[in-house]
C-alpha positions in Angstrom: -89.6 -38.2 155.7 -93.4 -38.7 154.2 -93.3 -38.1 150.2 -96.4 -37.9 147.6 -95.8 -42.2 147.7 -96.7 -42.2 151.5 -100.1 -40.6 151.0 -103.1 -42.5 150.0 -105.6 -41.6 147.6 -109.4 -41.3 147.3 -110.9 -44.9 147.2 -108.5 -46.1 150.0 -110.6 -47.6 153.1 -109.0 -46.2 155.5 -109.9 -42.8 154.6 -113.3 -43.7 155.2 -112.6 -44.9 158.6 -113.2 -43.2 162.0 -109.7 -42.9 163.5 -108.9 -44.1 167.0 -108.3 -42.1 169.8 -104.5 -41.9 170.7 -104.0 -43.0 173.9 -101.9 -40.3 176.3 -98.8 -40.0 177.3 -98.4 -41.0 173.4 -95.7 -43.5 172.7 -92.3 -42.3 170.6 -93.6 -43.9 168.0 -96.6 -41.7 167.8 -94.8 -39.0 168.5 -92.9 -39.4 165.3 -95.6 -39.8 163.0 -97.1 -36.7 164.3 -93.8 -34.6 163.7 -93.8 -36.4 160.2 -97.2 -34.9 159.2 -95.9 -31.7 160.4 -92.3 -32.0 158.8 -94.1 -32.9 155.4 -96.3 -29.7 155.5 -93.8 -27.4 156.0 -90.9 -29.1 153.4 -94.2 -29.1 150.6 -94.0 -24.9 151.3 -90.1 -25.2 150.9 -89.7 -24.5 147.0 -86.7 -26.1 147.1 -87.3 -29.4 149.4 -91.1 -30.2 147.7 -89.0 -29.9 144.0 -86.7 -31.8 144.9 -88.9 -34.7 146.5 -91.6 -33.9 144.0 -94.2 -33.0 146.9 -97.8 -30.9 146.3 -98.2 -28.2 148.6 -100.6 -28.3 151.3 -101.6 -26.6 154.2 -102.9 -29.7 156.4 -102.3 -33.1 156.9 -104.0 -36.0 159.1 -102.4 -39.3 160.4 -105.0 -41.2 157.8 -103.7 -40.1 155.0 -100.7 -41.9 155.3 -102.7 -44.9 156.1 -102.4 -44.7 159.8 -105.7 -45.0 161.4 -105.3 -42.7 164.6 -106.0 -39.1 165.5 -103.3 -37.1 164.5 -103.2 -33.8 162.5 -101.1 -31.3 161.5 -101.6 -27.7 159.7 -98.8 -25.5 159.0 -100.7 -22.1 157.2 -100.7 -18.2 157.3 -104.1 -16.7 157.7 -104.7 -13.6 155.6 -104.1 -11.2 158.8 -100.3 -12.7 158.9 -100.9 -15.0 161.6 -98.6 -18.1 161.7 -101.1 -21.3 162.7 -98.5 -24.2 163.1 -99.9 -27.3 165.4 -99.1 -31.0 165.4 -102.2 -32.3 167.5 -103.0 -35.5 169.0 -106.8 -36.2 170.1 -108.0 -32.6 168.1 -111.4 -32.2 169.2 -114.1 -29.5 168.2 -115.7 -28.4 171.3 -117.6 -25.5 170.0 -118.5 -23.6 166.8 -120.8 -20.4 165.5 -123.6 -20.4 164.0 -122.2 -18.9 160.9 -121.0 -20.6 157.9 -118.2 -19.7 155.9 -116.5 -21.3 152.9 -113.6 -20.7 150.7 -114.5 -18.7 147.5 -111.9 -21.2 145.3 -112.7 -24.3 146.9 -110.8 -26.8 148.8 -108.3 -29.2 148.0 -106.6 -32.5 149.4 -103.4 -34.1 149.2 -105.4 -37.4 148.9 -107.7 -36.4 145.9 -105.7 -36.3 143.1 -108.3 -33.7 140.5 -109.9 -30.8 141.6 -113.3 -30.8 143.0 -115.1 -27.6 142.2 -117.8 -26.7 144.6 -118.2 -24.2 147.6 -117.5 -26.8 150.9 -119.7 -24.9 154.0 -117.8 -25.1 157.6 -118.7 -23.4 160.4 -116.8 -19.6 160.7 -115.1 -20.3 163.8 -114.1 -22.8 166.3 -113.0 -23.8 169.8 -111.1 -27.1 169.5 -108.5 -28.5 172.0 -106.3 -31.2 171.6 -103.2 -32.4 173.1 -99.0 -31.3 171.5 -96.0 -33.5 170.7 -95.7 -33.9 174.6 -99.0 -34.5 175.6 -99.9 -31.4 177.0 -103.3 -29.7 176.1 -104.0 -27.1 173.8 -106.8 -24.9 173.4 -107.1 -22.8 170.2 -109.9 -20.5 169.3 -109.7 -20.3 165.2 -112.0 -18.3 162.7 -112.1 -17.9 158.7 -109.2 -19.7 156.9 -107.7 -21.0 159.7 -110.5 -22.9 161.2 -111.6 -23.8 157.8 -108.4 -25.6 157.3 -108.6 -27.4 160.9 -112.5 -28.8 160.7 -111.1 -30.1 156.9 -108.4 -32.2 158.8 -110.6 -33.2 161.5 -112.8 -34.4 159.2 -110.0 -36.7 157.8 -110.1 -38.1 161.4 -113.9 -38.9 160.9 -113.8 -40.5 157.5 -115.1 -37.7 155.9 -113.9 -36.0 152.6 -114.5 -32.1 151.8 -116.1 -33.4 149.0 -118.9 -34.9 150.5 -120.2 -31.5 151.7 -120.7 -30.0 148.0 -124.2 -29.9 147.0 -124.1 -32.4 144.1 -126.8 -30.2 142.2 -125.4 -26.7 142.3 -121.8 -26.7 143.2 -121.3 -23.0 143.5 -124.6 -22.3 145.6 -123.4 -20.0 148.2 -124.1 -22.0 151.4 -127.0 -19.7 153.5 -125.7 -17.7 156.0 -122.1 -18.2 154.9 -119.1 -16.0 155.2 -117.3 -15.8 152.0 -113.4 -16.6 152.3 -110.9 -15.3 149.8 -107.6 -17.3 149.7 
């Protein structure tokens, strides 16, 4: 089971690495780590389990920040509407995006930062990404607003990029142009 002492922080290399490509089938091994990341979502929205292990919540979680170089992810969320978004993904991919911007209205946040970053983060208002489950098959997800928000943060964890890197240094809180507001 991944804890808080499995995930690395801010200043770690390989959180400023591009991930590698996980090769398909994926071996058991990698199919363990990715129903770690997963596991460890879902117990940090468990009251009970993430008190008991001492875990901060989160919504996402990518094979790097547990100092595994390779394209995993995992999200576990509700979006406002309800909707359950709960994927472990090898290989995630974007494959298309609008146009329009949108951005979280209190920020974002990271299991691997350990203060809070203020700022408005811009990220494109929806998606098409695909990517492959637990058993190798591929999935295909069209996301918009929170969800997809949450995903392209993740992906970018696959990238070497931090949410942090996309805050204008100048003026925080300047609404991105042409950027859907998104209330969480």
């Amino acid at each position: 089971m991944i804890t808080m002492k499995d995930i690395i922080r801010e200043g770690h290399p390989t959180l400023r690495k591009v991930a590698e490509e996980v090769s398909m089938p994926p071996s058991q091994e990698d199919k363990e780590i990715l129903l770690s990341l997963l596991e460890y979502i879902q117990n940090s929205q468990d009251p009970e389990i993430s008190q008991k292990y001492g875990l901060r919540g989160g919504v996402g979680l990518a094979a790097p920040q547990i100092n595994v170089s390779k394209r995993m992810l995992a999200v576990h969320t509700v979006d406002p509407s309800g909707t359950l978004y709960s994927y472990a993904l090898f290989n995630p991919k974007i494959v298309s995006h609008s146009v329009e911007k949108a951005y979280l209205t209190s920020g974002e946040g990271c299991l691997s930062v350990d203060r809070a970053v203020p700022g408005y983060v811009p990220r494109y208002a929806r998606i098409t990404l695909k990517g492959f489950d637990v058993d190798g098959n591929e999935v295909k997800l069209r996301l918009k607003g929170y969800a997809a928000i949450v995903f392209q943060h993740e992906i970018d964890h696959l990238n070497g990029i931090m949410f942090y890197d996309y805050i204008d240094q100048n003026d925080p809180f300047k609404e991105p142009e042409n950027a859907l507001p998104i209330e969480r």
